[in-house]
Backbone as CSV, one residue per row, in Angstrom:
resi,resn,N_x,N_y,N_z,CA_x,CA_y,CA_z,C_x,C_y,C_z
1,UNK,15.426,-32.820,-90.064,16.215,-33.679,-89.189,16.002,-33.285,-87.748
2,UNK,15.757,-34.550,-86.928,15.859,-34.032,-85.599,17.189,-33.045,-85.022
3,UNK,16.668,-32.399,-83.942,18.172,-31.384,-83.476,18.143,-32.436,-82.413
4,UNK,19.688,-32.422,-82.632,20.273,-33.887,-81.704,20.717,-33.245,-79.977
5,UNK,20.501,-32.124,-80.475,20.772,-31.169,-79.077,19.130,-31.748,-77.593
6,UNK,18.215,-30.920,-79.406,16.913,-31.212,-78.590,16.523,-32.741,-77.716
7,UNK,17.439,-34.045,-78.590,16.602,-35.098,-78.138,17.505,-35.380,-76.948
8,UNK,18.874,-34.646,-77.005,19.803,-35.236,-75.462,19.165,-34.168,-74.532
9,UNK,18.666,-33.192,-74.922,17.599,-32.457,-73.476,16.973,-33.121,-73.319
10,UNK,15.753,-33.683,-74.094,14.470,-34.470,-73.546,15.099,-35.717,-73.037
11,UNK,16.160,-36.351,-73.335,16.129,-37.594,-72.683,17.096,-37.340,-71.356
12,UNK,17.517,-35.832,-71.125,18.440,-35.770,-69.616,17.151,-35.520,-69.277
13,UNK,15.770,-34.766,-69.684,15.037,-34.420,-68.587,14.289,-35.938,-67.999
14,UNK,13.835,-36.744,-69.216,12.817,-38.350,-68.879,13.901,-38.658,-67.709
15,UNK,15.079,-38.802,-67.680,16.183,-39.717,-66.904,16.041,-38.539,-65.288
16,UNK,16.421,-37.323,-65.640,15.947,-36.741,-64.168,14.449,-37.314,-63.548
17,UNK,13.393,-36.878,-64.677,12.066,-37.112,-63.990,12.063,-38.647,-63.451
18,UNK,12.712,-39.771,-64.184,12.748,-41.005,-63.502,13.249,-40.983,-62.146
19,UNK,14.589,-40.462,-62.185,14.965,-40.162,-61.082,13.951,-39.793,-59.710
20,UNK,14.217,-38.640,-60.308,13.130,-38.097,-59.352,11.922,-38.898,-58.407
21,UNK,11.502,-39.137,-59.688,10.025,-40.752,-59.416,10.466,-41.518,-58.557
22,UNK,11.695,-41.922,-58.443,12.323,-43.469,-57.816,12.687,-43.047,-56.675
23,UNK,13.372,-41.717,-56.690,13.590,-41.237,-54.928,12.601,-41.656,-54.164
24,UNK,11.232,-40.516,-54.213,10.119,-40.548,-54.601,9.379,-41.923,-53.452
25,UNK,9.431,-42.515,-54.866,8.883,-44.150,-54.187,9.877,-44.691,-53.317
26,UNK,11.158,-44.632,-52.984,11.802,-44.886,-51.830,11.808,-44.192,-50.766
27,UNK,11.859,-42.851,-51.209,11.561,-42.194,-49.694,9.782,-42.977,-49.447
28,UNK,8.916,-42.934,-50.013,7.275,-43.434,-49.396,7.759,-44.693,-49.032
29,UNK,8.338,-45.576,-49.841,8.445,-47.252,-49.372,9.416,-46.781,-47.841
30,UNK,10.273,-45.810,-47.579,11.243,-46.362,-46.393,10.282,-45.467,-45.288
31,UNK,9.486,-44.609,-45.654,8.581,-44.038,-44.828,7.569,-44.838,-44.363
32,UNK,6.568,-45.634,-45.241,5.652,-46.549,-44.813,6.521,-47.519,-43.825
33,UNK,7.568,-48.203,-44.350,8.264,-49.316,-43.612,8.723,-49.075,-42.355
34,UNK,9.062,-47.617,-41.955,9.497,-46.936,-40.755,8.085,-47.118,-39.832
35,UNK,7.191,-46.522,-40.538,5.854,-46.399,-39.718,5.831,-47.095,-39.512
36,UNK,5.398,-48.487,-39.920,4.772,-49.715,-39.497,5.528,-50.262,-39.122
37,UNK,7.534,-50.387,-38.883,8.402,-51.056,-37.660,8.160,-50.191,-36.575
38,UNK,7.684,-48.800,-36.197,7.181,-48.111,-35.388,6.096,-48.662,-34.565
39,UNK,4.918,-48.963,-35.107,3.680,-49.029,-35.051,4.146,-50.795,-34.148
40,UNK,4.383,-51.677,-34.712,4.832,-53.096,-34.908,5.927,-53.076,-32.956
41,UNK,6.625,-52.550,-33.112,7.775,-51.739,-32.225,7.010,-51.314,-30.017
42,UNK,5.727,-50.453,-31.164,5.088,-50.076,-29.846,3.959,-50.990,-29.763
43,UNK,3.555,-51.756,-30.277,2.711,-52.700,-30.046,3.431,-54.164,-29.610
44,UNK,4.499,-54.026,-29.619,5.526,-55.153,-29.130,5.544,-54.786,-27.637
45,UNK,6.063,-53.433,-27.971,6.201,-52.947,-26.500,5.413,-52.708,-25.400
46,UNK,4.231,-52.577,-25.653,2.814,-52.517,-25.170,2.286,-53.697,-24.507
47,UNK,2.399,-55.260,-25.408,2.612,-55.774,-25.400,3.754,-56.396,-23.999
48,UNK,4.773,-56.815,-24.048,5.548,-56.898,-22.973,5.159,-55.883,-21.371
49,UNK,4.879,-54.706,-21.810,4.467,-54.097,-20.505,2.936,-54.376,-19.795
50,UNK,2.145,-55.044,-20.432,1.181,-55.173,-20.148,1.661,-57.042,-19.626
51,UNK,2.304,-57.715,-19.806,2.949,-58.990,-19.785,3.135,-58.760,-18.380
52,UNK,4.034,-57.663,-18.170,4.973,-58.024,-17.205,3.978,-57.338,-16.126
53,UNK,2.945,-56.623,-16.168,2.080,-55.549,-15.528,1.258,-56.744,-14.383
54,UNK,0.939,-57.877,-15.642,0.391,-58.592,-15.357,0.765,-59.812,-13.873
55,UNK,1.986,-59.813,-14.428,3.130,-60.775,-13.997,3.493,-60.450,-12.313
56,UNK,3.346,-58.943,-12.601,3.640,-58.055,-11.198,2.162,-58.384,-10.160
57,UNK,1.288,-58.211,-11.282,-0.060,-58.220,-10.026,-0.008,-59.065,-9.259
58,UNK,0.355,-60.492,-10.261,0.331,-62.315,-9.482,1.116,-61.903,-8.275
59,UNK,2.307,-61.946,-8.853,3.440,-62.113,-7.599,2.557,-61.254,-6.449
60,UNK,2.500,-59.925,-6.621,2.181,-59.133,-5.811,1.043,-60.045,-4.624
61,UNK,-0.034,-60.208,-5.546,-0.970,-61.298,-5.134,-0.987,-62.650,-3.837
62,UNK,0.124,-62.995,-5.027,0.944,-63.850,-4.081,1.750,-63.821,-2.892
63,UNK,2.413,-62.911,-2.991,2.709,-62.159,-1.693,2.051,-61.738,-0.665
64,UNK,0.966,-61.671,-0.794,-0.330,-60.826,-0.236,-0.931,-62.338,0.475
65,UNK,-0.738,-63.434,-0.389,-1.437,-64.209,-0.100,-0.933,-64.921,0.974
66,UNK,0.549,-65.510,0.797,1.206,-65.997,1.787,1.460,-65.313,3.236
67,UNK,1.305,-64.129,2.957,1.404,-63.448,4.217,0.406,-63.493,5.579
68,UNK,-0.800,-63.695,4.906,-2.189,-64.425,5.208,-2.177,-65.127,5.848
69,UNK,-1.472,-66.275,5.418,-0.951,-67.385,5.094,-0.347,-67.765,6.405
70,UNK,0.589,-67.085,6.267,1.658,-66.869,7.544,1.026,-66.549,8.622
71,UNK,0.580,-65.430,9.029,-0.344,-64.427,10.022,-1.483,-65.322,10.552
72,UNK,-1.952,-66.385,9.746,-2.777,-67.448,10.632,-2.076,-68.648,10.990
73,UNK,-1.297,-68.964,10.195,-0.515,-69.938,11.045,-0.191,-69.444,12.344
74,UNK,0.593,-68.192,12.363,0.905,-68.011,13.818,-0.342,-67.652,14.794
75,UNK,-1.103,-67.362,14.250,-2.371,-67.586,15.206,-2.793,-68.912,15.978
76,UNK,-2.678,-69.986,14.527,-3.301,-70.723,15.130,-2.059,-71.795,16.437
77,UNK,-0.617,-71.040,15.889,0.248,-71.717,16.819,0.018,-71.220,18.285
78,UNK,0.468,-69.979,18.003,-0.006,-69.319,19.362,-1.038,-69.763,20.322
79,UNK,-2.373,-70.216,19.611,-3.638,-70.760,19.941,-3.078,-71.901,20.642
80,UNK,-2.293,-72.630,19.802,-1.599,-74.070,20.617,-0.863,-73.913,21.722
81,UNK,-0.137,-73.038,21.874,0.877,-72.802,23.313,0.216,-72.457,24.363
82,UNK,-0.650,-71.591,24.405,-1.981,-70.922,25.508,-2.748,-71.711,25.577
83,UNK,-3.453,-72.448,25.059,-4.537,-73.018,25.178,-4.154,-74.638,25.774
84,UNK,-2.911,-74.995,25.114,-2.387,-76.356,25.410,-0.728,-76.465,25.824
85,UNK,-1.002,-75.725,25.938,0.868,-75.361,26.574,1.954,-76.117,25.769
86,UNK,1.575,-75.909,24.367,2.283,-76.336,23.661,4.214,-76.199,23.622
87,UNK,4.839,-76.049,23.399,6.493,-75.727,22.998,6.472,-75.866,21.764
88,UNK,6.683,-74.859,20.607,6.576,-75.281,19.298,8.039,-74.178,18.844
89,UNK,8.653,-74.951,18.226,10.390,-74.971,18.037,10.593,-74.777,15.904
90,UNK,11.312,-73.740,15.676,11.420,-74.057,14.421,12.714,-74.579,14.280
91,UNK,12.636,-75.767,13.185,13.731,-76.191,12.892,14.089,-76.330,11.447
92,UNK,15.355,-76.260,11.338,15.733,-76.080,9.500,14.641,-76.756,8.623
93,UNK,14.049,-77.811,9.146,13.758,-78.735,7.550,11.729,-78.790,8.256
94,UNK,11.312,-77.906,9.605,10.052,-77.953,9.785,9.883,-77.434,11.313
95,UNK,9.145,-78.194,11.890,8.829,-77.299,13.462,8.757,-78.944,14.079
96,UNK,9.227,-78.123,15.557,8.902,-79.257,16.424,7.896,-78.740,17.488
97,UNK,7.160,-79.566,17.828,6.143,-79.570,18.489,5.790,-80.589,19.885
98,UNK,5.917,-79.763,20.987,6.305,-80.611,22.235,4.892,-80.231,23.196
99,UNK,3.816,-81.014,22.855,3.073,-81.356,24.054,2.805,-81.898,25.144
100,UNK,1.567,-81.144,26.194,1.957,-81.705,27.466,1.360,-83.443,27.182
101,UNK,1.478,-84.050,26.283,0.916,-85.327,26.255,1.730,-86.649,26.681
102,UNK,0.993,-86.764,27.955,1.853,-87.759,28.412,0.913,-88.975,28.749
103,UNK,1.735,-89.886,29.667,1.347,-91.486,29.866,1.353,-91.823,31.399
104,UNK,0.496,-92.737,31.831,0.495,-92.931,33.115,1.648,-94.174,33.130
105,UNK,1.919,-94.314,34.984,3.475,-95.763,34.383,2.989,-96.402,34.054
106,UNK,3.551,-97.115,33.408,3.827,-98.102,32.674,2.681,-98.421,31.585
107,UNK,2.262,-97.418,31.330,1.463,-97.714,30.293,1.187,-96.846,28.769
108,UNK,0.824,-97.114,28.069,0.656,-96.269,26.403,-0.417,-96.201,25.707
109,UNK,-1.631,-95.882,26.907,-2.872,-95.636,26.029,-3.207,-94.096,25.989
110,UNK,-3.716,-93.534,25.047,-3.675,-92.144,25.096,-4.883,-91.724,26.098
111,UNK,-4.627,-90.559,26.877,-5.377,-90.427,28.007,-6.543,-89.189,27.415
112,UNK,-7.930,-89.432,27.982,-8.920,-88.423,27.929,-8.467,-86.612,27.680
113,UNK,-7.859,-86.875,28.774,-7.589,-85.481,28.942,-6.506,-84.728,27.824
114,UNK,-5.670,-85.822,27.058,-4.872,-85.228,25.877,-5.255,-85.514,24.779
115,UNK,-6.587,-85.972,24.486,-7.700,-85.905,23.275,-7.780,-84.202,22.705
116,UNK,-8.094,-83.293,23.180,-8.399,-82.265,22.697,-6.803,-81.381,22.321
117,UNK,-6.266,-81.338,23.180,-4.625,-80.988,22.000,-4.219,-81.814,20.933
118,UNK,-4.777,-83.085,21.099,-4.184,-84.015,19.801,-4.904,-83.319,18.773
119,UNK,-6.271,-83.246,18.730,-7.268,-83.253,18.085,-6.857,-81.923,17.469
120,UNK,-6.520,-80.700,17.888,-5.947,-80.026,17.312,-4.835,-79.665,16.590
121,UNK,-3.688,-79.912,17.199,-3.131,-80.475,16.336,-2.744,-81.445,15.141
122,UNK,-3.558,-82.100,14.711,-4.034,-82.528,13.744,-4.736,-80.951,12.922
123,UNK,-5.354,-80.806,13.179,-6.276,-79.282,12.819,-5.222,-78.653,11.626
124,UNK,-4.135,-78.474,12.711,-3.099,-77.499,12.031,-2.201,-78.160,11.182
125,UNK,-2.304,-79.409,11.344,-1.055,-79.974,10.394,-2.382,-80.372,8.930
126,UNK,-3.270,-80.358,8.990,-4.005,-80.812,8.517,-4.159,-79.538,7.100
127,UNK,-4.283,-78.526,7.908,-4.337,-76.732,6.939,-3.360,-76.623,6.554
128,UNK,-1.920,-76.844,7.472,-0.738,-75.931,7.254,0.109,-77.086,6.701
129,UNK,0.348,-78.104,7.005,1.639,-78.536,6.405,1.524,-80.260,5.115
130,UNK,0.364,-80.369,4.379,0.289,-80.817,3.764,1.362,-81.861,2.856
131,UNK,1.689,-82.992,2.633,3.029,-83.552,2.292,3.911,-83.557,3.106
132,UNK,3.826,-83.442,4.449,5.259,-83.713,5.273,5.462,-84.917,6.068
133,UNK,6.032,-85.116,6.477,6.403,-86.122,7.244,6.476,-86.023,8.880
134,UNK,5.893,-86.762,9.502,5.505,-86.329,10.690,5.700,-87.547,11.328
135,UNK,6.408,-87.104,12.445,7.402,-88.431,13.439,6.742,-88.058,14.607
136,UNK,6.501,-88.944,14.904,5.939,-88.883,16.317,6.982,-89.596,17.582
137,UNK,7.700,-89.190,18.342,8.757,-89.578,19.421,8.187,-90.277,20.426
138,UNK,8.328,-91.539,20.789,7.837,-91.984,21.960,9.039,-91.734,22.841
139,UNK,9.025,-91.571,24.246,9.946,-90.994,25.608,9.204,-92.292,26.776
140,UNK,10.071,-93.060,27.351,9.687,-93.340,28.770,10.133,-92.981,30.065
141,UNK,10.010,-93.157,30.861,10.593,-92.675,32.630,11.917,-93.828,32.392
142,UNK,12.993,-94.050,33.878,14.096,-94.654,33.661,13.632,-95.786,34.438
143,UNK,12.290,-95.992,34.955,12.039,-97.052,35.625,11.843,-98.326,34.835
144,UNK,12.320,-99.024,35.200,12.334,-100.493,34.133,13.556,-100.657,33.145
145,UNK,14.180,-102.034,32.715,15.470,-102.123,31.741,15.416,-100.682,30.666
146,UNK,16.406,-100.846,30.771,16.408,-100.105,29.378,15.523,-100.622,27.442
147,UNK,15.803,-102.131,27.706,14.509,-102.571,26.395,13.754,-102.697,26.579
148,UNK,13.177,-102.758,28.061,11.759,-102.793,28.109,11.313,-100.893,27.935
149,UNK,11.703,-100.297,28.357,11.654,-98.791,27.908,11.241,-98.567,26.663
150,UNK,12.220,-99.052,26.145,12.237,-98.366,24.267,10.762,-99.495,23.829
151,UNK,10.920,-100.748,24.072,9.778,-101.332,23.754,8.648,-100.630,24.396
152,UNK,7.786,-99.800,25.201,7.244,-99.041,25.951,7.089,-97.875,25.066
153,UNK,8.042,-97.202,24.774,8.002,-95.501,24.278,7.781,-96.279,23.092
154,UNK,8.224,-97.163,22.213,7.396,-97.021,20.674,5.843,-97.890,20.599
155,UNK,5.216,-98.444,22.045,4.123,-98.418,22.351,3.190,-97.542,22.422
156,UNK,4.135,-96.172,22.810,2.956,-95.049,23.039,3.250,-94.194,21.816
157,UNK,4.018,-94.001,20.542,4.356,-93.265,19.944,3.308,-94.152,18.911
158,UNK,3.245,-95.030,18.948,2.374,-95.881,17.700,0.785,-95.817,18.498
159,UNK,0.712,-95.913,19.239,-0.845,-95.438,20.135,-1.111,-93.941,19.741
160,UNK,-0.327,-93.224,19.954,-0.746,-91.366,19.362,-0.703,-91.378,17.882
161,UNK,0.044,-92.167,17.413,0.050,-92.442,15.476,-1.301,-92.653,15.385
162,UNK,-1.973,-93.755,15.886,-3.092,-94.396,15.503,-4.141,-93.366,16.004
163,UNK,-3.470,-92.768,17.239,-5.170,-92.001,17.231,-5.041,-90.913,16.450
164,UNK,-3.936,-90.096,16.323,-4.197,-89.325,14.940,-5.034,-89.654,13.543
165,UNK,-4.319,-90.522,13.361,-5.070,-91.538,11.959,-6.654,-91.169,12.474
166,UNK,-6.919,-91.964,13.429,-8.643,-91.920,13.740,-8.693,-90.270,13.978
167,UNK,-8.441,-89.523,14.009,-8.604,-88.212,14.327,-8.851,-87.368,13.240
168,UNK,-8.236,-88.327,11.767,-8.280,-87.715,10.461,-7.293,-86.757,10.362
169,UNK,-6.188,-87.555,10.657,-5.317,-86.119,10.078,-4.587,-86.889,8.667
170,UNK,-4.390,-86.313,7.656,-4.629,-86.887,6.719,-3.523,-85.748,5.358
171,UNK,-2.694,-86.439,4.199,-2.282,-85.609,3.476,-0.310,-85.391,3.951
172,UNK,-0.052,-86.777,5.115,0.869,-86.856,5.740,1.566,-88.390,5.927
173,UNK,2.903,-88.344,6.064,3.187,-89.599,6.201,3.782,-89.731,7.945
174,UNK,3.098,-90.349,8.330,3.261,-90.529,9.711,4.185,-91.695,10.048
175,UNK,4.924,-91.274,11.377,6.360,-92.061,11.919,6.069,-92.891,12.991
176,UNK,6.221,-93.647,13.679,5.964,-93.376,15.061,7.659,-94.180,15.628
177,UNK,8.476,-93.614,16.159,9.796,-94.052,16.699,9.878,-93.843,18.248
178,UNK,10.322,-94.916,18.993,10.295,-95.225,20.443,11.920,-95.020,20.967
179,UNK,11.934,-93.637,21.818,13.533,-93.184,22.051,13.542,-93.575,23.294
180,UNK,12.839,-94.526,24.095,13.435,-95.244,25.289,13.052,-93.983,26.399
181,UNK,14.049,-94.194,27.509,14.214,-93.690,28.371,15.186,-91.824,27.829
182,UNK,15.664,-92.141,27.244,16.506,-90.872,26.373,15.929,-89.387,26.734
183,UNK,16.602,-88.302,26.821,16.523,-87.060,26.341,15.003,-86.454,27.705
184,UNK,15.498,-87.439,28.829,14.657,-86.976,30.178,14.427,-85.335,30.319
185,UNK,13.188,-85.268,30.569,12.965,-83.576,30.917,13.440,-83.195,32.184
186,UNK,13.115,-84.194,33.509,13.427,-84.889,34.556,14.499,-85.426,34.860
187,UNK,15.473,-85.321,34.708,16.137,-86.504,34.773,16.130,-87.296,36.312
188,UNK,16.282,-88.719,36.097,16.424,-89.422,36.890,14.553,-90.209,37.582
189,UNK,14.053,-88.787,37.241,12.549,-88.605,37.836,11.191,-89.975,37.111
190,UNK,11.091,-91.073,38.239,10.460,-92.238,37.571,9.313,-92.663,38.504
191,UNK,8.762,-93.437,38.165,6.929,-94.189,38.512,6.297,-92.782,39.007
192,UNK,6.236,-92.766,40.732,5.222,-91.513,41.040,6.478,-90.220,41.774
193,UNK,7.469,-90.323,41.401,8.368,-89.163,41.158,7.852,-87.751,40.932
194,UNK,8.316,-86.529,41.578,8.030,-85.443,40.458,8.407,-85.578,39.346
195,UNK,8.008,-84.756,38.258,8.932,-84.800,37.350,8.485,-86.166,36.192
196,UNK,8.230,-87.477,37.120,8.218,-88.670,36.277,7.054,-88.682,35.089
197,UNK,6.305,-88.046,35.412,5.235,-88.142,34.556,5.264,-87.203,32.858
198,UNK,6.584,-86.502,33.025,7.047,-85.643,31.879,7.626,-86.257,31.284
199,UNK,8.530,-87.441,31.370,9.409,-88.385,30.936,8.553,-89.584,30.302
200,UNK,7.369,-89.439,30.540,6.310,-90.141,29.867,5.896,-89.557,29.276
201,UNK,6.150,-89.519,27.884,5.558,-88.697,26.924,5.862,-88.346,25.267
202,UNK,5.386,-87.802,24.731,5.444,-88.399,23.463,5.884,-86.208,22.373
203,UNK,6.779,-86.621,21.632,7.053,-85.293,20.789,6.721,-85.217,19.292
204,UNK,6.393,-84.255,18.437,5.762,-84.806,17.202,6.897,-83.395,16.945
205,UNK,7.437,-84.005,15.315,8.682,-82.949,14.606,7.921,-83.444,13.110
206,UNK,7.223,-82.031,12.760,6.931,-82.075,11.374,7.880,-81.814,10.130
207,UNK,8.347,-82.078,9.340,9.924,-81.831,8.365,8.341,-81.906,6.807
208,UNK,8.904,-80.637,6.621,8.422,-79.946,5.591,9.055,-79.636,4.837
209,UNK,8.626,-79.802,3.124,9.613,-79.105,2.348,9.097,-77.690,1.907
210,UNK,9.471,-76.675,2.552,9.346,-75.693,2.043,8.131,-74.970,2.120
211,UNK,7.089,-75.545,3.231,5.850,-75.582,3.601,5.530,-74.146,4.819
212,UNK,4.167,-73.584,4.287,4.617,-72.243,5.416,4.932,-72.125,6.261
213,UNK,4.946,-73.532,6.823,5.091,-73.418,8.466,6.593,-73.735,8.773
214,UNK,7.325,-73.701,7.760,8.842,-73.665,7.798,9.169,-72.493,7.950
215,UNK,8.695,-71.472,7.808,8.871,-69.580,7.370,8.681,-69.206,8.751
216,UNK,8.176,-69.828,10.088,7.687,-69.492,11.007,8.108,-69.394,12.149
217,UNK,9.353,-68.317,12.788,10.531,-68.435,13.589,9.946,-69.081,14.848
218,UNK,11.139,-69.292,15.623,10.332,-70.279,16.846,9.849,-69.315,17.674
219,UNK,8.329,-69.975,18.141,7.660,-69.438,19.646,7.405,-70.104,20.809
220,UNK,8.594,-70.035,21.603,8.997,-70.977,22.646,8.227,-70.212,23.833
């Protein structure tokens, strides 16, 4: 007869050794599974830092770039005030821009001699402010009615429109509005007056959205 002693030893030892076995394969299964959420974990993470590594260069880049960006604009403004005695004004929504471009009396054809500031300016709106809107101000002296004035100043504000256009400035929606006798540099100062020939004349206000040349404090 079997000893019943002997077969409850052998079957506490099979039930330990199972035991044993099953730890065993759970400790390896929670060990492999550790490794490889490890492994999985730093390759995630690796991952994201190399993302964001990336992410940093652009901006950085970008930063680098606009600054450029910036640093020739004001060159080439500067270029405009010295060279053409420009007045260039920043304002919330763009810059204003006040050349010596004026008109003989009573008339609104653009003169020889303010060909080469137009021409540049165009230049710069042409590089720098792409999509904006660009008004061009016609101004007359106080000589003559007051409607014959404003009819006059949006004579010469649509005469500098058009020669821009022919000048190729381009990538812009152009204004041309006639403010009369209004907002005298001179005041009072008309036909061969001192002074009168400033009151003849025309102002261009570029309104940008968000365009570099909005970033660009005024250099009066």
């Amino acid at each position: 007869m079997l000893n019943i002693r002997n077969v409850s030893a052998a079957a506490l030892a099979v039930v330990a050794l199972s035991a044993c076995a099953t730890k065993g394969f759970v400790r390896k299964e929670l060990a492999t599974g550790i490794s490889t959420e490890r492994t999985e974990r730093v390759g995630a993470d690796s991952a994201i830092t190399n993302e964001m590594r990336t992410e940093f260069t652009g901006v950085k880049g970008e930063i680098a770039t606009l600054k450029t960006d910036v640093a020739s604009l004001r060159r080439d403004l500067t270029a405009l005030r010295t060279e053409f005695g420009a007045k260039i004004t920043a304002m919330e929504n763009g810059m204003k821009f006040a050349f010596p471009v004026n008109f003989a009396y009573d008339d609104a054809a653009v003169r020889d001699e303010d060909r080469a500031s137009l021409d540049r300016f165009v230049q710069v709106v042409n590089k720098y402010y792409g999509g904006a809107l660009v008004t061009v101000e016609g101004f007359a002296d106080p000589a003559g009615s007051p409607s014959y004035n404003m009819q006059l100043s949006q004579k010469r504000a649509e005469s500098v429109s058009s020669y821009l256009t022919q000048s190729g400035i381009t990538g812009v929606s152009l204004r041309a509005v006639g403010l009369g006798e209004s907002r005298q540099v001179v005041e009072g100062a008309e036909r061969d007056m001192p002074g009168a020939e400033a009151n003849r004349r025309v102002v261009f206000v570029v309104e940008t959205k968000g365009a570099t040349g909005a970033s660009v404090s005024s250099m009066q």
